[in-house]
N, CA, C and O atoms as CSV, one atom per row, in Angstrom:
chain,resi,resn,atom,element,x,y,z
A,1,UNK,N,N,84.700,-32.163,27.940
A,1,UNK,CA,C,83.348,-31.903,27.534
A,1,UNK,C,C,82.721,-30.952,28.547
A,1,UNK,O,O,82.671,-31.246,29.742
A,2,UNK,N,N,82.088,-29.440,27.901
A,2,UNK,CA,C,81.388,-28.853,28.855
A,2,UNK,C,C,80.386,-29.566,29.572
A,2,UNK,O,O,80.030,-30.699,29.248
A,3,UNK,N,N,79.836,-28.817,30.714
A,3,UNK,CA,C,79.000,-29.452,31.626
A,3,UNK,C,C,78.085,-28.290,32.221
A,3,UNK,O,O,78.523,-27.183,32.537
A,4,UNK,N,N,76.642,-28.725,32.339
A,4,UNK,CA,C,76.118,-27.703,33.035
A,4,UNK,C,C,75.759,-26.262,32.627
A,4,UNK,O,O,76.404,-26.029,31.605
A,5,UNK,N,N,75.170,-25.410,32.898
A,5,UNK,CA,C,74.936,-24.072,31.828
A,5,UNK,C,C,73.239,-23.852,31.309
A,5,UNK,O,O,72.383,-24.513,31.897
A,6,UNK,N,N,72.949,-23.189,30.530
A,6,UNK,CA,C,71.926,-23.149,30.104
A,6,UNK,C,C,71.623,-23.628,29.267
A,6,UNK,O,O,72.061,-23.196,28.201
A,7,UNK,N,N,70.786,-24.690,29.251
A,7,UNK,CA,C,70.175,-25.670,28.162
A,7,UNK,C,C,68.930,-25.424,27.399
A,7,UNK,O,O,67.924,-25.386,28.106
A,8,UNK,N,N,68.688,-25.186,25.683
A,8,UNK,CA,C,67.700,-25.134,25.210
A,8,UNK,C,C,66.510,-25.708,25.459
A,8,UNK,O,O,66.401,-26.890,25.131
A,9,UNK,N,N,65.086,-24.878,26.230
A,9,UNK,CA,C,64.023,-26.052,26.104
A,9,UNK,C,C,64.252,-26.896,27.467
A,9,UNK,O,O,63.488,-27.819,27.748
A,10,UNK,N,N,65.590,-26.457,28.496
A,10,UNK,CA,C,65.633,-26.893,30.320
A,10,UNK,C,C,64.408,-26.547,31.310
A,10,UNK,O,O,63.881,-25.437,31.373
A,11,UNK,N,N,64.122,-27.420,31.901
A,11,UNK,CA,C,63.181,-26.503,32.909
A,11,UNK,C,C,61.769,-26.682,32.736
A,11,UNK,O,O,61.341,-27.040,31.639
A,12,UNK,N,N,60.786,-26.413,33.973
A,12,UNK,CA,C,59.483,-26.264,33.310
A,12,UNK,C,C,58.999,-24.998,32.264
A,12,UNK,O,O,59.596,-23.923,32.225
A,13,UNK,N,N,57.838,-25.316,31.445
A,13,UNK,CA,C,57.542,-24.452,30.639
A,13,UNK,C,C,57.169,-22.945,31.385
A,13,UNK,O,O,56.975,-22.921,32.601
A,14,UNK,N,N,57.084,-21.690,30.560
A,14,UNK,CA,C,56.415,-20.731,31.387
A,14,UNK,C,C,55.319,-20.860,31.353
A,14,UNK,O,O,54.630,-21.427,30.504
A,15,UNK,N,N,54.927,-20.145,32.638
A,15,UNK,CA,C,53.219,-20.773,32.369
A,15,UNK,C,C,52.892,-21.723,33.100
A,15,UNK,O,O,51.721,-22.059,33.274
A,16,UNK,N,N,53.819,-22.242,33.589
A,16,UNK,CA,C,53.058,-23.930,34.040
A,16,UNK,C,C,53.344,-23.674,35.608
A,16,UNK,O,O,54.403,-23.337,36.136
A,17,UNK,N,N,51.898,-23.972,36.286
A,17,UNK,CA,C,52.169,-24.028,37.737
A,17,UNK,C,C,52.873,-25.468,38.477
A,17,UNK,O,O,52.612,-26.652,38.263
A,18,UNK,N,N,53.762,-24.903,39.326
A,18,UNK,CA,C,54.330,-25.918,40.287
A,18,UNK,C,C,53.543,-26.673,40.672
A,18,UNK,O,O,52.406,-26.202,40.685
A,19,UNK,N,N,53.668,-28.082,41.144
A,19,UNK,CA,C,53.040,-29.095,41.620
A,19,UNK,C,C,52.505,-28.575,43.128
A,19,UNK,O,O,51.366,-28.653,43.588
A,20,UNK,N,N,53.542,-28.099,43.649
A,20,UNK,CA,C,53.292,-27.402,44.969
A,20,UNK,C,C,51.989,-26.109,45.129
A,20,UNK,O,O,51.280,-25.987,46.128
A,21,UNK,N,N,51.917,-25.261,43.920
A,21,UNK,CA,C,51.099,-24.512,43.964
A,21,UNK,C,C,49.974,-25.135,43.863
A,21,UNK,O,O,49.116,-24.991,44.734
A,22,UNK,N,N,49.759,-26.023,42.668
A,22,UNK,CA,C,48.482,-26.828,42.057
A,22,UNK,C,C,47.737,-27.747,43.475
A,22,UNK,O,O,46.616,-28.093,43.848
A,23,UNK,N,N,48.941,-27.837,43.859
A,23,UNK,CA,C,48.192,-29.138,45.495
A,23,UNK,C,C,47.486,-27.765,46.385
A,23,UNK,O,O,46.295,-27.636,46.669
A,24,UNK,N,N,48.423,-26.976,46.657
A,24,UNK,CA,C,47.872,-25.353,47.700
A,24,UNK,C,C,46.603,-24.638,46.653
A,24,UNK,O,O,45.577,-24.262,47.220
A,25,UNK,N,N,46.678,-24.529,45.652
A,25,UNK,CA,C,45.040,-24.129,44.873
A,25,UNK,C,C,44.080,-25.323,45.360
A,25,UNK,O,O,43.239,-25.188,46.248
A,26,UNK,N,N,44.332,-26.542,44.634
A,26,UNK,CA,C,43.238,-27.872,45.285
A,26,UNK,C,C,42.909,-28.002,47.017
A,26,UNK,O,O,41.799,-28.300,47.458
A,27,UNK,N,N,44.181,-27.696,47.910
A,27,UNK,CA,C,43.669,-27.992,49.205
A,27,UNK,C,C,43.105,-26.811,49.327
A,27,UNK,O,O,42.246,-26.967,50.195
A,28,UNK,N,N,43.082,-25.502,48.893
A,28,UNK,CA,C,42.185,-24.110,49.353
A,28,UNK,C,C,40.620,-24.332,48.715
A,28,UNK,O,O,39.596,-23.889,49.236
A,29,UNK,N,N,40.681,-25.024,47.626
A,29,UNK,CA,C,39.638,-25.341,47.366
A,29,UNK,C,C,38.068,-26.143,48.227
A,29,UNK,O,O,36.980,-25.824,48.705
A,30,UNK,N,N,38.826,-27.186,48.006
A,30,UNK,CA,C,38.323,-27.887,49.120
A,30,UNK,C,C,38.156,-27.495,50.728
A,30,UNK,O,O,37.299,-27.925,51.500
A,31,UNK,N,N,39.112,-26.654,50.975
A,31,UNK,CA,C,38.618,-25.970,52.240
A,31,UNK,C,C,37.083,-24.975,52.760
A,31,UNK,O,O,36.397,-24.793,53.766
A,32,UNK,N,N,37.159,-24.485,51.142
A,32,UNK,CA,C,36.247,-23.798,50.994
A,32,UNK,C,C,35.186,-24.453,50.899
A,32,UNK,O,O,34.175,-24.097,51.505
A,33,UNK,N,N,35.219,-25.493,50.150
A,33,UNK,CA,C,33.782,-26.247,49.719
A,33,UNK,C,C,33.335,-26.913,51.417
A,33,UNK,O,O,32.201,-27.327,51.659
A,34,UNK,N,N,34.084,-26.905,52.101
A,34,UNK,CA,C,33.584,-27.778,53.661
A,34,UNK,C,C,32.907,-26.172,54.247
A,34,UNK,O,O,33.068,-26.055,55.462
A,35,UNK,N,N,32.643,-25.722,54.000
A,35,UNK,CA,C,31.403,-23.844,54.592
A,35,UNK,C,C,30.358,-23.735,53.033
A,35,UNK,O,O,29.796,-22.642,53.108
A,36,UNK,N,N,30.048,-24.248,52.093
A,36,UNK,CA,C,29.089,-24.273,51.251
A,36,UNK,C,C,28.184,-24.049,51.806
A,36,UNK,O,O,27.606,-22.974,51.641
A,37,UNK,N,N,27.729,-25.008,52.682
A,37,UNK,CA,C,26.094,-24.499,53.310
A,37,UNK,C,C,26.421,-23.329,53.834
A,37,UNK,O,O,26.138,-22.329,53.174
A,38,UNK,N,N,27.139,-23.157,55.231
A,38,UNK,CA,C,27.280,-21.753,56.234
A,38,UNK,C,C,26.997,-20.471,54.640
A,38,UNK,O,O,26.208,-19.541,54.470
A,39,UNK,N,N,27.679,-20.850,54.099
A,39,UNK,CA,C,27.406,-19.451,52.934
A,39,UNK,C,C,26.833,-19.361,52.654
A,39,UNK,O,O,26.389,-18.213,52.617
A,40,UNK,N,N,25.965,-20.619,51.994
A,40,UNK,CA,C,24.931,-20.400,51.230
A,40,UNK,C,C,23.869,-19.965,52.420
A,40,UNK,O,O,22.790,-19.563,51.984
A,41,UNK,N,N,23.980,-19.981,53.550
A,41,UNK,CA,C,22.399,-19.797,54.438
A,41,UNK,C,C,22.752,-18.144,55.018
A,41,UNK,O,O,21.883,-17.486,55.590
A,42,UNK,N,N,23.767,-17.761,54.836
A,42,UNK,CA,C,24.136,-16.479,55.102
A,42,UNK,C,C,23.901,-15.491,53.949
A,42,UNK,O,O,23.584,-14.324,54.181
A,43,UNK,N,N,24.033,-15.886,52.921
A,43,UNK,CA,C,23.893,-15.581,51.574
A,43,UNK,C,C,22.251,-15.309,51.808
A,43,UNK,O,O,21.843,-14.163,51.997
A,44,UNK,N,N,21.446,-16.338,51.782
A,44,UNK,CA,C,20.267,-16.039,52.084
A,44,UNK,C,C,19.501,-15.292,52.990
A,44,UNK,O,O,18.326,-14.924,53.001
A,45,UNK,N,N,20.395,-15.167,53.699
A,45,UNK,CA,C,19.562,-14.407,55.521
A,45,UNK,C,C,20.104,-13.031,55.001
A,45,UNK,O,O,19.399,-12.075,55.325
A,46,UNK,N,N,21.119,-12.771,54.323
A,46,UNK,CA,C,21.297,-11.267,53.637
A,46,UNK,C,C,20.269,-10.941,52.729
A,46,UNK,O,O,19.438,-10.059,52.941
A,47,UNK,N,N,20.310,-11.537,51.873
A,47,UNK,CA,C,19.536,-10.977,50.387
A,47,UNK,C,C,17.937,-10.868,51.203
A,47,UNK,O,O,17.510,-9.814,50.733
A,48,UNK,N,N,17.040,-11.306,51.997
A,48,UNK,CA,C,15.982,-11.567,52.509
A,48,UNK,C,C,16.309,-10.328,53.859
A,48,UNK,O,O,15.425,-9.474,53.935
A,49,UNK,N,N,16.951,-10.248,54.423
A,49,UNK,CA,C,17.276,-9.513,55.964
A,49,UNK,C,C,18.282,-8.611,55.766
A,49,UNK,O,O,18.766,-8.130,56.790
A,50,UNK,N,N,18.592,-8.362,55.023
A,50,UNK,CA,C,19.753,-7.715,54.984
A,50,UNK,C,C,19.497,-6.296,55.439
A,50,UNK,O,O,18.315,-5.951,55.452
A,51,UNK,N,N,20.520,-5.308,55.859
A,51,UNK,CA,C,20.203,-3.517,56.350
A,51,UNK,C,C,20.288,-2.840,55.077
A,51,UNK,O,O,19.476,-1.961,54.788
A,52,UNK,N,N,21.371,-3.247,54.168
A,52,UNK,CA,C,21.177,-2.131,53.193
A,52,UNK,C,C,20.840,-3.107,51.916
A,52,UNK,O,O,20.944,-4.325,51.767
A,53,UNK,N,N,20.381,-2.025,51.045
A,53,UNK,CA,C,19.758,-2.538,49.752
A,53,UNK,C,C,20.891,-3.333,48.947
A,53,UNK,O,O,20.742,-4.431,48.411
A,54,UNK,N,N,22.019,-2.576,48.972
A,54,UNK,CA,C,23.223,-2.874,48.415
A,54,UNK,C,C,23.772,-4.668,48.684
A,54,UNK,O,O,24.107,-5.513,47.854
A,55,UNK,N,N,23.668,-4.746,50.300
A,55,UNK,CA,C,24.123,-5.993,50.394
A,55,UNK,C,C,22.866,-7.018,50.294
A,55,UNK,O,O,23.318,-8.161,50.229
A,56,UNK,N,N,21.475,-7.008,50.261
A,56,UNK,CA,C,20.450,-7.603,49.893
A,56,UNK,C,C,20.938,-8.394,48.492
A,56,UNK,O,O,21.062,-9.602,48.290
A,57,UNK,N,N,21.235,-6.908,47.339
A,57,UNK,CA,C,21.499,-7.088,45.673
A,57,UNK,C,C,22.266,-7.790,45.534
A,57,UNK,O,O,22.087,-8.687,44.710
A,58,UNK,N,N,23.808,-7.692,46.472
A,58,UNK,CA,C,24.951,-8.504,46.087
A,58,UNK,C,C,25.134,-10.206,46.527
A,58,UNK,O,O,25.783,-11.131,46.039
A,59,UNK,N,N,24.397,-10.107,47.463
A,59,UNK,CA,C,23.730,-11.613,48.273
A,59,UNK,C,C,23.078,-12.502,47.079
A,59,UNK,O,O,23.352,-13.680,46.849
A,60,UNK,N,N,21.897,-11.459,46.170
A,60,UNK,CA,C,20.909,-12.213,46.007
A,60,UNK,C,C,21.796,-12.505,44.501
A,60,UNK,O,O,21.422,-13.492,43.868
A,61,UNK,N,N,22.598,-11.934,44.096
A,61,UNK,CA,C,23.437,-12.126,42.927
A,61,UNK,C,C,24.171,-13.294,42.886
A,61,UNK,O,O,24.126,-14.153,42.006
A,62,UNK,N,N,25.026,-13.278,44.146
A,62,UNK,CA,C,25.682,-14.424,44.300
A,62,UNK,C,C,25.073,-15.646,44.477
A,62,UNK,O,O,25.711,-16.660,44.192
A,63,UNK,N,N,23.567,-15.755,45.040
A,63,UNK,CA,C,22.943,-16.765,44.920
A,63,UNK,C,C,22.480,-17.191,43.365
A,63,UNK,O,O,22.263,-18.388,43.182
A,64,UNK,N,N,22.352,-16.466,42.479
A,64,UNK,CA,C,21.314,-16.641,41.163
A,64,UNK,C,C,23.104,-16.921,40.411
A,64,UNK,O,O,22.928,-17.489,39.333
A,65,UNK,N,N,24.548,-16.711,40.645
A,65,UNK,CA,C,25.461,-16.528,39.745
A,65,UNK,C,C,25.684,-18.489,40.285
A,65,UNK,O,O,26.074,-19.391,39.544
A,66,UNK,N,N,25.209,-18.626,42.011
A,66,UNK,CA,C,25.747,-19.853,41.865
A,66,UNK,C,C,25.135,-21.233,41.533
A,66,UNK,O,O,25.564,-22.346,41.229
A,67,UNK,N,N,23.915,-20.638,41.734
A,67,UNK,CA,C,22.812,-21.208,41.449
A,67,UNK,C,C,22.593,-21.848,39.433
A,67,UNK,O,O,22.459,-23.040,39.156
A,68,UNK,N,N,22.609,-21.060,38.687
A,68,UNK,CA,C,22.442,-20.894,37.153
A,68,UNK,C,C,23.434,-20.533,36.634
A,68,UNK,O,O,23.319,-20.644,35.413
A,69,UNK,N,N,24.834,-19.960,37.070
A,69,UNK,CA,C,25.733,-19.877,36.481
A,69,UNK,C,C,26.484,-18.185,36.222
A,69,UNK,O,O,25.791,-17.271,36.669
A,70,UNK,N,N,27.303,-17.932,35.806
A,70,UNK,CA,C,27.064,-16.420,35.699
A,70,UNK,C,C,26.853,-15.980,33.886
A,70,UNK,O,O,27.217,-16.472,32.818
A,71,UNK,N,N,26.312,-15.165,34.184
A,71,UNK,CA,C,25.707,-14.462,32.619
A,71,UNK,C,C,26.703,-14.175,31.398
A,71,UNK,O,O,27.718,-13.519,31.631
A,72,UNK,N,N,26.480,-14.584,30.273
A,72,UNK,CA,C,27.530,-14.542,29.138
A,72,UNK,C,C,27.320,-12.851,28.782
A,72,UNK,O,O,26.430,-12.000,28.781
A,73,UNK,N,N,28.923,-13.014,28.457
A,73,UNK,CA,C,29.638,-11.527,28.572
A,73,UNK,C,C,29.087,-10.896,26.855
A,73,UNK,O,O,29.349,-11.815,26.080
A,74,UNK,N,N,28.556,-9.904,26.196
A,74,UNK,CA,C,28.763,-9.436,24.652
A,74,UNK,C,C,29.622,-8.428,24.840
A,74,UNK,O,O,29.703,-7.533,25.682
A,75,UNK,N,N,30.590,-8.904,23.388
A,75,UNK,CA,C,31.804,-7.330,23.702
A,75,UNK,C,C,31.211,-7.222,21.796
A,75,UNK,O,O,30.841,-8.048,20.961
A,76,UNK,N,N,31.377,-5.966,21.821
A,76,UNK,CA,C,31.317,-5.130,20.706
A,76,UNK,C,C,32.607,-5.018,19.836
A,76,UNK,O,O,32.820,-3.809,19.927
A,77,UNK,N,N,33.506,-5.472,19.124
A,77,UNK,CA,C,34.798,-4.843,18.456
A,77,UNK,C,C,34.598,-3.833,17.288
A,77,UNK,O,O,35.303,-3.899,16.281
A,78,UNK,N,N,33.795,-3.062,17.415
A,78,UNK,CA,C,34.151,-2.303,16.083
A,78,UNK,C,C,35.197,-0.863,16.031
A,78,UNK,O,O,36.067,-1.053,16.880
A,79,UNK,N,N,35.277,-0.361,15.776
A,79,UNK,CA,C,36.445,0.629,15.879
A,79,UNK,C,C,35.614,1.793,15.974
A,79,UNK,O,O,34.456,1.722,15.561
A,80,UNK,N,N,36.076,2.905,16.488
A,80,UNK,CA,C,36.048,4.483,16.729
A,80,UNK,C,C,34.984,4.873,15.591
A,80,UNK,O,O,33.805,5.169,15.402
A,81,UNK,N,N,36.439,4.628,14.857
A,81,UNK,CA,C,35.689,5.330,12.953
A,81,UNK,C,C,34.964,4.566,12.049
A,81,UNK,O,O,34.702,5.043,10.946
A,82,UNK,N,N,34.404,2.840,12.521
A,82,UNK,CA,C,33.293,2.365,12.059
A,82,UNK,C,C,34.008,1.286,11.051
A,82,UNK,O,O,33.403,0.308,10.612
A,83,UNK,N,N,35.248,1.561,10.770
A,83,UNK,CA,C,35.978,0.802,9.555
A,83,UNK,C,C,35.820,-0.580,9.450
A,83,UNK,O,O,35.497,-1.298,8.504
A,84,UNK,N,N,36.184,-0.868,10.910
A,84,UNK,CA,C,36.185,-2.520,11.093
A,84,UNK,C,C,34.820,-2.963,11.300
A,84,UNK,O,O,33.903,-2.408,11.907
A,85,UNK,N,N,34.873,-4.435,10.475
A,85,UNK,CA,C,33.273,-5.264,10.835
A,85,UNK,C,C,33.120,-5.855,12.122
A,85,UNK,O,O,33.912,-6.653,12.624
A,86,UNK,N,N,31.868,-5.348,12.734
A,86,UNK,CA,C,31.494,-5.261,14.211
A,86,UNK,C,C,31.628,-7.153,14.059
A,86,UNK,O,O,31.317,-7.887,13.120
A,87,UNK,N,N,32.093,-7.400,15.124
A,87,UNK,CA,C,32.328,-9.167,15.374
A,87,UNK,C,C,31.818,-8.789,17.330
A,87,UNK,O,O,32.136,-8.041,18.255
A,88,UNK,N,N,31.030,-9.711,17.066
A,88,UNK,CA,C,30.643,-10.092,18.383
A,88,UNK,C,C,31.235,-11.518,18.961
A,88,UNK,O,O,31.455,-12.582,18.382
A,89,UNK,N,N,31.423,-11.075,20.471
A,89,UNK,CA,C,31.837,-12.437,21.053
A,89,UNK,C,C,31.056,-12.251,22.269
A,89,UNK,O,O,30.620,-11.194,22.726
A,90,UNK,N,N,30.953,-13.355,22.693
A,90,UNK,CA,C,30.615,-13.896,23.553
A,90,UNK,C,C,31.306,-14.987,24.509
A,90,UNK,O,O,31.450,-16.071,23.943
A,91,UNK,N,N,31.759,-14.939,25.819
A,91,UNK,CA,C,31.948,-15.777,26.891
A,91,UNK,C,C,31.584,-15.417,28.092
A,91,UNK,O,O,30.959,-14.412,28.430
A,92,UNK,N,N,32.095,-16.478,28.878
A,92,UNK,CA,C,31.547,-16.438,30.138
A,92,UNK,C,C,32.797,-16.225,31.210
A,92,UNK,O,O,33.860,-16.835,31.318
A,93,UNK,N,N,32.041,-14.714,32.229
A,93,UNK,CA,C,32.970,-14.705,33.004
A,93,UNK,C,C,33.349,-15.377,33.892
A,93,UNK,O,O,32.468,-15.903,34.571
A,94,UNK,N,N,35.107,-15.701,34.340
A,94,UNK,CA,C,34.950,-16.722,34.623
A,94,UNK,C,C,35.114,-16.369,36.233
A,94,UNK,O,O,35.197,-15.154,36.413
A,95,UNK,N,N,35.169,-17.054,37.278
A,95,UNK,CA,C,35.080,-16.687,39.051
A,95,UNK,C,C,36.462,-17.004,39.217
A,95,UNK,O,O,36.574,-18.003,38.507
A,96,UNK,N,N,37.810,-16.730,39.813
A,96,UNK,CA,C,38.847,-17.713,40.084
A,96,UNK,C,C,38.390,-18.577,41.028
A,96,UNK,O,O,39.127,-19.552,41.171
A,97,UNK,N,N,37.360,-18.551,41.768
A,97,UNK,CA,C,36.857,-19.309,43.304
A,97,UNK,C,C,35.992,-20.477,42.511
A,97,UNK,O,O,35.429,-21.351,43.170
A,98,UNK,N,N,35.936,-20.461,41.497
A,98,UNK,CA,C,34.973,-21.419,41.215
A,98,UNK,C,C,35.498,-22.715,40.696
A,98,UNK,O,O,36.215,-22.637,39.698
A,99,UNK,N,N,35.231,-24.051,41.271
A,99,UNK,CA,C,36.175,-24.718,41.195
A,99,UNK,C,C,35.456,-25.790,39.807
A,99,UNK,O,O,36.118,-26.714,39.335
């Protein structure tokens, strides 16, 4: 009787993260969440103090995205030449940092 070889349907699925990765995403997570305040009060001392306008805007963004959430996306599908019926969607972008 053969033995061994490639088996239909062997293995984890594609797609599916290792246990090992899933624990290293959760402990980075949580690493992060122990500096929440430090950010968030740096976050603030920018958007309020900040030197350039630029990092004021991007400060005060990240406060209002973490604060309320971030803003739902509208995409348009209609085609070039008008053919197809315009379908709107809507979601929300998502952060990978956001746990």
């Amino acid at each position: 009787m053969p033995r061994g070889g490639k088996r239909e349907g062997a293995g984890r699925p594609k797609g599916t993260r290792s246990a090992a990765t899933k624990n290293q995403i959760a402990s980075l997570s949580d690493l992060a969440k122990m500096h929440t305040e430090t950010a968030l009060k740096a976050l603030v001392e920018i958007a309020g103090e900040g030197v350039s306008e630029s990092a004021r805007v991007s400060a005060a963004t990240a406060l209002l995205d973490r604060g309320y959430g971030k803003p739902m996306q509208t995409v348009d599908n209609t085609s070039s030449d008008g053919t197809m019926t315009p379908q709107i969607i809507t979601r929300r972008i998502v952060d990978p940092g956001e746990g």
